[in-house]
MDAnalysis code that builds the backbone (N, CA, C; Angstrom):
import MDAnalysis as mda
import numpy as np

u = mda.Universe.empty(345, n_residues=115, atom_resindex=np.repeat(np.arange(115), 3), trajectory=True)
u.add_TopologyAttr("name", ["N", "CA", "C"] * 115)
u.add_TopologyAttr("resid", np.arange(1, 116))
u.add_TopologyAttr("resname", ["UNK", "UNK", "UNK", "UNK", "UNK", "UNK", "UNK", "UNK", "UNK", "UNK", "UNK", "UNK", "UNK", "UNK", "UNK", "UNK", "UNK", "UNK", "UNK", "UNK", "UNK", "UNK", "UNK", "UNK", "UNK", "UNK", "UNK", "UNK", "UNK", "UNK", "UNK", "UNK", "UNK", "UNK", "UNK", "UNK", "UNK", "UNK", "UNK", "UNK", "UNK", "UNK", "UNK", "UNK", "UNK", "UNK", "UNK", "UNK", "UNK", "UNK", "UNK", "UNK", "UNK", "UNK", "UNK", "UNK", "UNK", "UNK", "UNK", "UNK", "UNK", "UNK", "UNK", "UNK", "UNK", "UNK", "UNK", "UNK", "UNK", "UNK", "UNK", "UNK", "UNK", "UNK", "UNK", "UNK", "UNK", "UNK", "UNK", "UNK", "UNK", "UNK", "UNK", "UNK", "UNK", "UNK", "UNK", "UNK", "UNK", "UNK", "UNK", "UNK", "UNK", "UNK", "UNK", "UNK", "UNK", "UNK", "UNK", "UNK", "UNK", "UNK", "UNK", "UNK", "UNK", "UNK", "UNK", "UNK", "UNK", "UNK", "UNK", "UNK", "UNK", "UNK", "UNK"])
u.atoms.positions = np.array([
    [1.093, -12.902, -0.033],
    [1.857, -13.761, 0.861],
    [3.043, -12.967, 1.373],
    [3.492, -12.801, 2.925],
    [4.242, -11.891, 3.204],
    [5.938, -13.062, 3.386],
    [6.599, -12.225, 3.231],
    [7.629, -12.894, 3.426],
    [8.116, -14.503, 4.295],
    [7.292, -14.331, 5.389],
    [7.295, -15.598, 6.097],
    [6.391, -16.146, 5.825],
    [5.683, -16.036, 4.698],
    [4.993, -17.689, 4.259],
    [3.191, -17.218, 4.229],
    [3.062, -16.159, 5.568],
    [1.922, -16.318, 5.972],
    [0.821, -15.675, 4.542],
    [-0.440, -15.582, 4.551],
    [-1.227, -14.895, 3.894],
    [-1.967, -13.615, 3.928],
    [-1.796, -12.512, 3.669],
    [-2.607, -11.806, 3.920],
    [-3.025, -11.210, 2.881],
    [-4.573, -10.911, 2.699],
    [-5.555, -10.507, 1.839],
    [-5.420, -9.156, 1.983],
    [-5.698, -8.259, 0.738],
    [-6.124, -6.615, 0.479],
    [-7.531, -6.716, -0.191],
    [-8.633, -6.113, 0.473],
    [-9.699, -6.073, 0.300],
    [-9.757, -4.597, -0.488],
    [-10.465, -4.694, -1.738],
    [-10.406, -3.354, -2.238],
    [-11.702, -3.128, -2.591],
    [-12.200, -1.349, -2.386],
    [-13.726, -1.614, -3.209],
    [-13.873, -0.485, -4.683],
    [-14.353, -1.214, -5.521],
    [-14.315, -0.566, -6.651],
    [-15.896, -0.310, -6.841],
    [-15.795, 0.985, -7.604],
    [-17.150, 1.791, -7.807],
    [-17.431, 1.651, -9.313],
    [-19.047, 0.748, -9.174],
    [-19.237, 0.398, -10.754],
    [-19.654, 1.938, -11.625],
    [-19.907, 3.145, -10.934],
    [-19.896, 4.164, -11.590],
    [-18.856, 5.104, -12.186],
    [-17.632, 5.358, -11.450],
    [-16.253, 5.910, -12.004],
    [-15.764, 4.891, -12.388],
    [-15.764, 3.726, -11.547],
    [-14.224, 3.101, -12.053],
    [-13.368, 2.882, -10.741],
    [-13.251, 4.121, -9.787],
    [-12.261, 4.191, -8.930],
    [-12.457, 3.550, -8.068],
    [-10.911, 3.091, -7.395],
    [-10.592, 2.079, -6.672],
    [-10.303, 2.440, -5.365],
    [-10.927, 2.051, -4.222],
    [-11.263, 2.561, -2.681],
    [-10.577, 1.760, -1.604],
    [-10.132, 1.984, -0.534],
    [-9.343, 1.319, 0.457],
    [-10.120, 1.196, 2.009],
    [-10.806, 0.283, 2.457],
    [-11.264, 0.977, 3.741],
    [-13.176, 0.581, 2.953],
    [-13.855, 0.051, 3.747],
    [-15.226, -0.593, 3.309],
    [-15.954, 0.580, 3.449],
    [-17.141, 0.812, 3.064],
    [-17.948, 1.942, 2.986],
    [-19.099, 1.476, 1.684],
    [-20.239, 1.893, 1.564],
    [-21.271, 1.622, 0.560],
    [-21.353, 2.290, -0.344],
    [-20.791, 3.293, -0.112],
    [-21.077, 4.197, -1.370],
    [-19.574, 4.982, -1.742],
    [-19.970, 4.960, -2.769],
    [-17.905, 5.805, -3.567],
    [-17.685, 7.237, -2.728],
    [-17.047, 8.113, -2.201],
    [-17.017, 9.227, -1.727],
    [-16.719, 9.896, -2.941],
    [-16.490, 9.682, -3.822],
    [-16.250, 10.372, -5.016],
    [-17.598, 10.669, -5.636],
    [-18.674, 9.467, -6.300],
    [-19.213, 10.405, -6.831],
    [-20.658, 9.600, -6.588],
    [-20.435, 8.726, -5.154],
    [-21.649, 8.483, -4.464],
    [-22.479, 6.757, -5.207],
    [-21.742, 6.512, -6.445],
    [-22.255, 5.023, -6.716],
    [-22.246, 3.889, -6.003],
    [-22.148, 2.974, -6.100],
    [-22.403, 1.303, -5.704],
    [-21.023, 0.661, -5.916],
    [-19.985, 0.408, -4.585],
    [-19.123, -0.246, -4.402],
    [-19.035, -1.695, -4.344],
    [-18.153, -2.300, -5.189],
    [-17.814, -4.076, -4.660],
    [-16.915, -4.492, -4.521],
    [-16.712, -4.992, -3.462],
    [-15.326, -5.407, -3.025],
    [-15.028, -6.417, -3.718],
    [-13.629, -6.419, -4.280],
    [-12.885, -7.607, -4.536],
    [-11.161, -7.701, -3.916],
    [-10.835, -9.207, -4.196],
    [-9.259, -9.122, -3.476],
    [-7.930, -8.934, -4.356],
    [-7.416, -8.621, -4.380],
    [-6.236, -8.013, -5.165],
    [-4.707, -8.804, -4.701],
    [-3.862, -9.083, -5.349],
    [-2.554, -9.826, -5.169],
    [-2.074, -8.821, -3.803],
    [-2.120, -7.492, -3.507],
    [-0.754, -6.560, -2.582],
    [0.378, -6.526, -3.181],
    [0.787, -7.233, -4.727],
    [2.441, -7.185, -5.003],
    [1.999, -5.655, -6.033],
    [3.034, -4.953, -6.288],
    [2.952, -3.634, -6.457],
    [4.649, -3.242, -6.807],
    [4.765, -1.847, -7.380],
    [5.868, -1.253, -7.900],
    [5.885, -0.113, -7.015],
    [7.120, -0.158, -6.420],
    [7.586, 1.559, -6.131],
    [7.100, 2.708, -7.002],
    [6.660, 3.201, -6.953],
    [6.236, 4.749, -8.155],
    [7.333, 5.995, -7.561],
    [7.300, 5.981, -6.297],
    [7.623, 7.190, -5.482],
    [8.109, 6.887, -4.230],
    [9.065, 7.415, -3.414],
    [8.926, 7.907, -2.119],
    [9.851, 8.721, -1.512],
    [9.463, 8.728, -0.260],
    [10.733, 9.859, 0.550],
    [10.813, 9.606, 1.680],
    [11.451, 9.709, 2.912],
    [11.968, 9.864, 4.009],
    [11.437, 11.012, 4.900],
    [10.286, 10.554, 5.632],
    [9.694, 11.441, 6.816],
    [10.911, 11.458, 8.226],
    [11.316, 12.603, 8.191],
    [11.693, 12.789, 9.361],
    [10.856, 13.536, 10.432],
    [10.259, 13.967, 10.131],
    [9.047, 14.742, 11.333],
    [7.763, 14.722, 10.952],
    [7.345, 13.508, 11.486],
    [5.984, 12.982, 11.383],
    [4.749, 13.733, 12.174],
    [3.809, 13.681, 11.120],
    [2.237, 14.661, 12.035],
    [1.871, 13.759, 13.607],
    [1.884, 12.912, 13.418],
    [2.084, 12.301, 14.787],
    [3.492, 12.290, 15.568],
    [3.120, 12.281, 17.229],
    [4.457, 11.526, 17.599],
    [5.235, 10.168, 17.390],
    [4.396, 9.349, 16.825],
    [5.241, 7.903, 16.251],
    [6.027, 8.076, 16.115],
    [6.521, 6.687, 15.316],
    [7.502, 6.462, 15.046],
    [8.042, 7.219, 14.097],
    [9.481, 8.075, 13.584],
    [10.473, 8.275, 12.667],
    [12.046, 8.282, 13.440],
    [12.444, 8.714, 12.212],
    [11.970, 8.933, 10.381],
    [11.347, 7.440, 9.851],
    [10.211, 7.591, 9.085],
    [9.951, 6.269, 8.015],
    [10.350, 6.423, 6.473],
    [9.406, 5.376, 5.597],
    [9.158, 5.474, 4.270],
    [8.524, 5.728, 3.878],
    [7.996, 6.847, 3.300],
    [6.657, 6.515, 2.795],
    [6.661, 6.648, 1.445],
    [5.557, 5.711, 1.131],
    [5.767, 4.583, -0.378],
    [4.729, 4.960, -1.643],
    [4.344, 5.441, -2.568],
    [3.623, 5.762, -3.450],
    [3.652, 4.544, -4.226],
    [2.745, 3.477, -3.836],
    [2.859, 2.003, -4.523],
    [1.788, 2.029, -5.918],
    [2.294, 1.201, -6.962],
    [1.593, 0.763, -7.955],
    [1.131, -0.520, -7.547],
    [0.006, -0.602, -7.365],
    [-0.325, -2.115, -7.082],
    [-1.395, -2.357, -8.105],
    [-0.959, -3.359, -8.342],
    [-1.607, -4.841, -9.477],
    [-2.911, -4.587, -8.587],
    [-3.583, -4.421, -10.058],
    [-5.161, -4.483, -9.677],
    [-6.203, -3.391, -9.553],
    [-5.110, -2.516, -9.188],
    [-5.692, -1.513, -7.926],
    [-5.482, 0.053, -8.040],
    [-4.767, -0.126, -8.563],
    [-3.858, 1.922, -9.016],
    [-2.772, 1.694, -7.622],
    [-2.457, 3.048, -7.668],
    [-1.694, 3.791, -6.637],
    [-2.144, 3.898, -5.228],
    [-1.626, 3.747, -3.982],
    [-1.773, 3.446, -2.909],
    [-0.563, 4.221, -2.097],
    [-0.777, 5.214, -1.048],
    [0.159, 5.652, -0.288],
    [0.196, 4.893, 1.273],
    [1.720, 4.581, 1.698],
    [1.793, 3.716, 2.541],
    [3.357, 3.767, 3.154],
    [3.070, 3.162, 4.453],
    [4.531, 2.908, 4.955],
    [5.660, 1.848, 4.338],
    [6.152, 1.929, 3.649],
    [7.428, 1.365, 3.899],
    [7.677, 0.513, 5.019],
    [8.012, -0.843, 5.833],
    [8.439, -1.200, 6.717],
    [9.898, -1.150, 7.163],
    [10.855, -0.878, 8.068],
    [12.137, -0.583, 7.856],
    [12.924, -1.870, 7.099],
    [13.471, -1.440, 6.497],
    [14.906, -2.602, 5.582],
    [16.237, -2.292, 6.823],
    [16.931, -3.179, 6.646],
    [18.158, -2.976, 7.346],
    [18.970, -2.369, 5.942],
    [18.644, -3.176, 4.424],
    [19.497, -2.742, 3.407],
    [19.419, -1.563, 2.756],
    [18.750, -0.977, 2.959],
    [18.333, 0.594, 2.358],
    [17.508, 0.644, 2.357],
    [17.603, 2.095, 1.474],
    [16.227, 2.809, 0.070],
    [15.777, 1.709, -0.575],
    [14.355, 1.972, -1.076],
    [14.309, 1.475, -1.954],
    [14.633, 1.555, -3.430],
    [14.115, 1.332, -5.012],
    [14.607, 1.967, -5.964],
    [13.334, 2.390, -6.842],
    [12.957, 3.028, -7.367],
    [12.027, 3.286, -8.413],
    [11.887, 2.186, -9.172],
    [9.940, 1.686, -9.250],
    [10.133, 0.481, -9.520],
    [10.381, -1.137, -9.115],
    [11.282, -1.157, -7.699],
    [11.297, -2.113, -7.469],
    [9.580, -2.594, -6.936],
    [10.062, -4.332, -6.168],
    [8.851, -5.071, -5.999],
    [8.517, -4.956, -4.637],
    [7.577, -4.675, -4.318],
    [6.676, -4.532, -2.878],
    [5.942, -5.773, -2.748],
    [5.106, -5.713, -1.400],
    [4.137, -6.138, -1.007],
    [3.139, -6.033, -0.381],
    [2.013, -5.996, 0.376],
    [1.207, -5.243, 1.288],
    [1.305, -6.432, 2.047],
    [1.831, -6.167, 3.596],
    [1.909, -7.135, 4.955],
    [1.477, -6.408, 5.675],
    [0.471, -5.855, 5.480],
    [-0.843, -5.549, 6.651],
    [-1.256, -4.044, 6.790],
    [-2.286, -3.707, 7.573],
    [-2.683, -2.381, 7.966],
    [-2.163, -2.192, 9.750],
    [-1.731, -1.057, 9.720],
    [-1.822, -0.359, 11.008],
    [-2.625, 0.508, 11.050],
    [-2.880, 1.534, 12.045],
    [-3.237, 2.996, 12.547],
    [-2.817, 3.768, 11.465],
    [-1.823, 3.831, 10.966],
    [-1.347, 4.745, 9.997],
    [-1.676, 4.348, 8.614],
    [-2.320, 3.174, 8.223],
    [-3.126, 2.884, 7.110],
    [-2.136, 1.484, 6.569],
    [-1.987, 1.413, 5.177],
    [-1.157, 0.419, 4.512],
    [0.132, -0.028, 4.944],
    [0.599, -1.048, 4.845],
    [2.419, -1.297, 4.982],
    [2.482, -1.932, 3.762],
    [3.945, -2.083, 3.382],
    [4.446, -2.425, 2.535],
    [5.754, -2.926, 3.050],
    [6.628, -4.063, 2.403],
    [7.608, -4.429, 2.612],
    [8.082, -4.666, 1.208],
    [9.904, -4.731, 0.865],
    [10.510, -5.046, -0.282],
    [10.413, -6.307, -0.915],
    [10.798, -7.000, -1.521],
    [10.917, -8.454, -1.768],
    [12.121, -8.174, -1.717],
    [12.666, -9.810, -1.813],
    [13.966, -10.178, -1.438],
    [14.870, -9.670, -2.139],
    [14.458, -9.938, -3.477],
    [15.275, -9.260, -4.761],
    [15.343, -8.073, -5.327],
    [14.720, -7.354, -4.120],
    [14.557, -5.725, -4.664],
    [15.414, -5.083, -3.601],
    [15.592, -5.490, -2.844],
    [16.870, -5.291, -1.507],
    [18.125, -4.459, -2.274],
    [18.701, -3.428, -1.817],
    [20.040, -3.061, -2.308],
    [20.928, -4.259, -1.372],
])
């Protein structure tokens, strides 16, 4: 659930042969070629990591965030950050996933993880 109320789902596919957890639909694991099934996952997640792109491989948008998320369910996930007016974030604090772009995952803070 993203901040304004609305809903949005993270579709994830997990491979009954490793284990590992996949982003993006496909039939078979690229890892080690087994039988994927999708299931849905909360998007709430922990900061692990990040840093401050100032010169992005594209011309887009910067500087951003980009976010090394722990997400419930799911492992680790690399992703944008959405801008805060209040800062950084902190190691650890609480995320969310509010959607995909072109550039893959977003993430936003919760309220209470705000500096």
């Amino acid at each position: 659930v993203t901040a304004s109320g609305e809903s949005v789902s993270l579709t994830v596919y997990r491979c009954g042969e490793c284990g590992r957890t996949h982003f993006g639909s496909a039939s078979v694991c690229p890892h080690c070629g087994g039988s994927l099934s999708a299931g849905d996952v909360s998007g709430r997640g922990r900061v692990h990591s990040f840093t401050r792109v100032h010169v992005g491989a594209s011309a887009g948008e910067s500087p951003y965030l980009l976010v090394l998320v722990d997400l419930e369910g799911a492992g680790k996930v690399l992703g944008r950050l959405e801008e805060q007016s209040e800062g950084d974030p902190t190691l650890g604090c609480s995320v969310f996933f509010s959607g995909l772009s072109d550039e893959g995952p977003r993430f936003q803070m919760e309220d209470s993880a705000k500096k």
